[in-house]
Structure formats: structure tokens, C-alpha cells
C-alpha positions as CSV (number, residue, x, y, z in Angstrom):
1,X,97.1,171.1,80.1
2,X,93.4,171.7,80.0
3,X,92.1,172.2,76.8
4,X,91.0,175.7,77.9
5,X,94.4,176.8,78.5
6,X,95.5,175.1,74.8
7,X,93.2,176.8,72.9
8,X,94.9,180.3,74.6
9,X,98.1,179.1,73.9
10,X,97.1,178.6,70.4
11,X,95.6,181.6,69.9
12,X,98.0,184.0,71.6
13,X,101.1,182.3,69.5
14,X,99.3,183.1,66.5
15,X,99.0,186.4,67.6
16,X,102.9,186.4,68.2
17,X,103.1,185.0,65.1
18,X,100.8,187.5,63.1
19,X,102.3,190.8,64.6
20,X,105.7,189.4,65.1
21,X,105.6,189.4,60.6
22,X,103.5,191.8,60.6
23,X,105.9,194.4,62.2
24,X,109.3,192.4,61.1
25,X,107.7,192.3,57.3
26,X,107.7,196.3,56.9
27,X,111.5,196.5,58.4
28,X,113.2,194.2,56.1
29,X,111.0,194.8,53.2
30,X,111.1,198.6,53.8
31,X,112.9,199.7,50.2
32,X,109.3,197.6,48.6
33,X,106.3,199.4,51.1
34,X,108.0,202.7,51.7
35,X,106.5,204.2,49.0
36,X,103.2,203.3,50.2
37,X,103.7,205.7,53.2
38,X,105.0,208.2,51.1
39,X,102.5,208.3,49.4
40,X,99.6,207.7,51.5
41,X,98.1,204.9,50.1
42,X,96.5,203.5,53.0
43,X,94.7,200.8,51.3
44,X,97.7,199.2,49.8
45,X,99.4,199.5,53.5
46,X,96.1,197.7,55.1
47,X,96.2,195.2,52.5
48,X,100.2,194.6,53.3
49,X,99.8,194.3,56.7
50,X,96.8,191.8,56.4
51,X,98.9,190.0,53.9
52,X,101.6,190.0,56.3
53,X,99.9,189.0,59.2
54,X,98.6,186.0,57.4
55,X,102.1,184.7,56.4
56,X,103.0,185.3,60.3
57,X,100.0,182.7,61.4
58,X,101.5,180.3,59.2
59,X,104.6,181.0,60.2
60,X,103.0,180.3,63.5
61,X,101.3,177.1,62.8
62,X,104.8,175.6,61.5
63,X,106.3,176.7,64.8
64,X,103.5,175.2,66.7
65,X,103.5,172.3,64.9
66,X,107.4,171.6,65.6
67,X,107.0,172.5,69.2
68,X,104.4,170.0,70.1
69,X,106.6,167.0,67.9
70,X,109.8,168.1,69.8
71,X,107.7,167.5,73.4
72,X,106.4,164.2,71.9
73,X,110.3,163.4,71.0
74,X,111.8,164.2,74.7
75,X,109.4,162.1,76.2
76,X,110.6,159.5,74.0
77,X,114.0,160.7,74.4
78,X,113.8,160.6,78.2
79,X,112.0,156.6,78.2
80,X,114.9,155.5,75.9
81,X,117.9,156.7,77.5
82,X,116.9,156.5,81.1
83,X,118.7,159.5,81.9
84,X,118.0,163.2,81.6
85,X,121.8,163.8,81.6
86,X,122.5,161.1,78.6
87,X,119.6,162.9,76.6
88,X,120.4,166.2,77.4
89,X,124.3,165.2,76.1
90,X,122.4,163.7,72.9
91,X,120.4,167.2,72.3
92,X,124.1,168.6,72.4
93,X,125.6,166.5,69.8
94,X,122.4,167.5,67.7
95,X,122.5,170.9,68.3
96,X,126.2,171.3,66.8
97,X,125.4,169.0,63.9
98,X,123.0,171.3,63.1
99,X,124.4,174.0,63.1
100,X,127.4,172.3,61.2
101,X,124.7,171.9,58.6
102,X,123.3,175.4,58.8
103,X,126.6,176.9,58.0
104,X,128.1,174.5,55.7
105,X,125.1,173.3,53.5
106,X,124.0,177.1,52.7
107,X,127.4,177.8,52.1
108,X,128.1,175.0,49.5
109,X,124.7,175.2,47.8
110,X,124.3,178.8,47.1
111,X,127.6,180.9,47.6
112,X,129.1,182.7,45.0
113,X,132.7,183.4,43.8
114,X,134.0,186.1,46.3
115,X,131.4,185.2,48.9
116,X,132.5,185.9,52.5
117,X,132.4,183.0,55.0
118,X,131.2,185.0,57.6
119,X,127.6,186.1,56.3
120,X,126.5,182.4,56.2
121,X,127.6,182.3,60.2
122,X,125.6,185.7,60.9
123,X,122.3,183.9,61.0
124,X,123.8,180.6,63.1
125,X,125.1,183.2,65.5
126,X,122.2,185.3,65.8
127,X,120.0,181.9,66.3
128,X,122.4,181.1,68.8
129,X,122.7,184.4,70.9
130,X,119.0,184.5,71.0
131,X,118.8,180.5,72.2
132,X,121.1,181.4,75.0
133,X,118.8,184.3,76.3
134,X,115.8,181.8,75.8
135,X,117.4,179.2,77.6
136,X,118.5,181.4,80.7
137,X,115.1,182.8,81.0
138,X,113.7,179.6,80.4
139,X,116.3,177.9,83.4
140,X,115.6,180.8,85.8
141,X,111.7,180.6,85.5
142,X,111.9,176.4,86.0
143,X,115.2,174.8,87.1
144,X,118.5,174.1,85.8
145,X,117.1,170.5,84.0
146,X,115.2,172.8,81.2
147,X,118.3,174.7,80.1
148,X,119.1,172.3,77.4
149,X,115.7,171.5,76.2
150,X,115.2,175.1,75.7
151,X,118.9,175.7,74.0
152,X,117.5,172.6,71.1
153,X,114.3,173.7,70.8
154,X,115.7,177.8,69.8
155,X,118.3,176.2,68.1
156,X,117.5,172.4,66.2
157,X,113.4,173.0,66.0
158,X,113.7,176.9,64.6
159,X,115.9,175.3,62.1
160,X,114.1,172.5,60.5
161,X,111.0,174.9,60.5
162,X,113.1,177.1,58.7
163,X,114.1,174.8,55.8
164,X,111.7,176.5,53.3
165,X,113.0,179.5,53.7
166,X,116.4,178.1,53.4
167,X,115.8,176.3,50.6
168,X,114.4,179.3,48.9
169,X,117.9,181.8,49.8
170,X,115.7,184.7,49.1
171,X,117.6,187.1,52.4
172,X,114.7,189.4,53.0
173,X,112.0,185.5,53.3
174,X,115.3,184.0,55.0
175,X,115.4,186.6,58.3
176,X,111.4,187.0,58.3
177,X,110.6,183.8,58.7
178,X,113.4,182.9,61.3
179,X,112.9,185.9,63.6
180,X,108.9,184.9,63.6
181,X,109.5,181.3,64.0
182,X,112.2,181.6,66.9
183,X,109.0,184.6,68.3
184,X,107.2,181.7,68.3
185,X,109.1,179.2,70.0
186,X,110.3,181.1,72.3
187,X,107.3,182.5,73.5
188,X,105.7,178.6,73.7
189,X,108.9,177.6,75.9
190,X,108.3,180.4,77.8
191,X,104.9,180.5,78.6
192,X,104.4,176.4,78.6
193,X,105.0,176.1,82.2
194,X,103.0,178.7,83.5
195,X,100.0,177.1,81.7
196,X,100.6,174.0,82.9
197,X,100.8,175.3,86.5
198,X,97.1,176.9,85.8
199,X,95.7,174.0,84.5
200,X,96.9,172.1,87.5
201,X,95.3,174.3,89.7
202,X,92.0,174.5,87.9
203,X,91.7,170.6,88.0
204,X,92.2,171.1,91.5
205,X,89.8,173.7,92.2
206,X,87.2,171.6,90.1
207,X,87.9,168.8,92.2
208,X,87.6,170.4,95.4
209,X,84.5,171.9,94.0
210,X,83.0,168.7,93.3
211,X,83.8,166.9,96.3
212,X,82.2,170.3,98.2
213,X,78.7,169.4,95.9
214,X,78.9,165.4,96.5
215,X,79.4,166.7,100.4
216,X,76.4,168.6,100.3
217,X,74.4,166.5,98.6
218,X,75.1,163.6,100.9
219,X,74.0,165.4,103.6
220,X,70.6,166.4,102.0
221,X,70.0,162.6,101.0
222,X,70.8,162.1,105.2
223,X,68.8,164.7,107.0
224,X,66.0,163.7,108.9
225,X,62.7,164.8,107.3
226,X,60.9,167.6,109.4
227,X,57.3,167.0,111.3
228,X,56.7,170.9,111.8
């Protein structure tokens, strides 16, 4: 990727990030900033929303940061085992581990007497029914190979970026940060290829473009001087 075309992705998943809180922030949190509305105060809503969108960059530089590791780790992934299909069966066995862990871990660390079961699977199964989609889309823009990849990056990445938030239980931090972080990824899985294509073509047009220059230039150095 040129470094043209990383600095946009960069930017424009902040962005996700940044409005992605930003809009998500004033949903969840809605019993806290309604008053603000109702009452007008513009200043505390402009300060919210700044403050908001400022959690959703670093929201976004977590997500970006996981991203680029988990390209760095399928390369490695693909040199060790030899075989797309062996790693891709690997990224499987990971991706139900973790969610194992998801749903167990949260479950034995923080529930309560009378606790239902089924509210520590809501977030696994919303993670998961948002993967799928990911993944399709992701398969149906490339090929068939990037289903999987996709499926662990929604799935295994969004949750070790989520582990603060985790960690802290607090519900309304807990679905903030995941909805922005799996904005994130999805949006950098989604728009990685297409950049890639771009950049591919713009080292192409620069080359052509320099051998065009070298061409002409050759032939100025090999004209015959004039006598009129």
C-alpha cells in the first residue's frame, strides 16, 4: 500500500471511530445527556460529543493497532503451516476458544446470584451475527479464501481489543466500545483491498509515467542538432 493511501485509511477509520462513539455514546448513555437536550444546554452537548468523539479515536487507534498485528500474524500463520486450509482450520479452533472464554470468563468473574446465563451470550452472539455479515461481504467483494480471515478478525481481534472494557463490566463502556471497535474492523477489512488495488495501480501509472519521461528524454539526448 502506498503510504498515500495509508495515511487515508488512517484517517477515515478514525473518523469511523470518532462518529461511530460519538453517535453510539448518546444512545446508550441517553438516561445521563438527555437532560442536556431538554434543557438546551448546548455547550454541555458540544463538550459531550467532543468528549465522545475523542474516546472513539482511541477506540480507533486500538482497532487499528490489532488489525495491522493480526496481518502481520497470518503472514506468519500462512509461512508456518504451508497451507491456507490448515491455517484457516487453526483461526477456527481460535475463534471458538474465544468465544468459550468470552462467555465463560465474564460469567465466572462478575455474575451474581440469580444471574441469567443468557445475557453473558447476548454480546458473543451479537459479535458473531455481525462477523458473519462482515465475512460474506468481505468473501463476496474478494474470493471465498478471505471468509475466514474476516470471521477471526470480527470475532478473535474485536475481542482482545475489547478486554478493557471487559475487564471493567461497566454495560453501558462494555457495548460502546465493542460496537466502535467491530466499526472499525470491519470497515478496515472491508475497505483494505480496495486500497491495495489503488495503490497498485498508482505504482503502475508512475511507472508508465516514468518510463514515458526516460523515453523522451532519450530521444532529446539522440536528435541530430539542427544547421538552420
Amino acid at each position: 500500500m502506498t503510504s498515500r493511501n495509508l495515511v487515508r485509511l488512517f484517517m477515515t477509520t478514525l473518523l469511523v471511530g470518532g462518529v461511530t462513539t460519538a453517535i453510539v455514546g448518546f444512545i446508550i448513555r441517553w438516561n445521563e445527556f438527555q437532560h442536556y437536550f431538554t434543557d438546551f444546554d448546548f455547550k454541555s452537548i458540544v463538550l459531550t460529543t467532543i468528549w465522545l468523539i475523542g474516546m472513539g479515536f482511541l477506540f480507533s487507534l486500538i482497532s487499528q493497532l490489532g488489525f495491522f498485528s493480526y496481518l502481520t500474524v497470518h503472514r506468519f500463520g500462512l509461512g508456518i503451516f504451508k497451507s491456507a486450509g490448515l491455517w484457516n482450520a487453526v483461526q477456527i479452533v481460535l475463534i471458538l476458544f474465544a468465544f468459550y472464554d468470552l462467555i465463560d470468563w465474564r460469567y465466572e468473574k462478575f455474575a451474581k446470584p440469580g444471574d441469567s446465563l443468557f445475557s453473558y451470550f447476548l454480546p458473543a452472539i451479537l459479535i458473531l451475527v455481525a462477523a458473519l455479515i462482515v465475512a460474506w461481504l468481505k468473501m463476496k467483494q474478494t474470493n471465498r479464501g478471505a471468509f475466514i480471515p474476516a470471521l477471526f478478525v470480527m470475532i478473535v481481534v474485536t475481542i482482545v481489543e475489547w478486554v478493557p472494557a471487559i475487564k471493567a463490566n461497566d454495560n453501558s463502556w462494555l457495548y460502546l466500545m465493542v460496537v466502535t471497535l467491530m466499526a472499525c474492523n470491519a470497515y478496515q477489512l472491508l475497505i483494505l483491498h480496495k486500497l491495495n488495488s489503488k495503490s497498485e495501480q498508482e505504482r503502475q501509472q508512475k511507472a508508465s509515467q516514468s518510463a514515458n519521461k526516460n523515453k523522451t528524454a532519450s530521444k532529446k539526448v539522440t536528435k541530430k542538432p539542427s544547421i538552420s
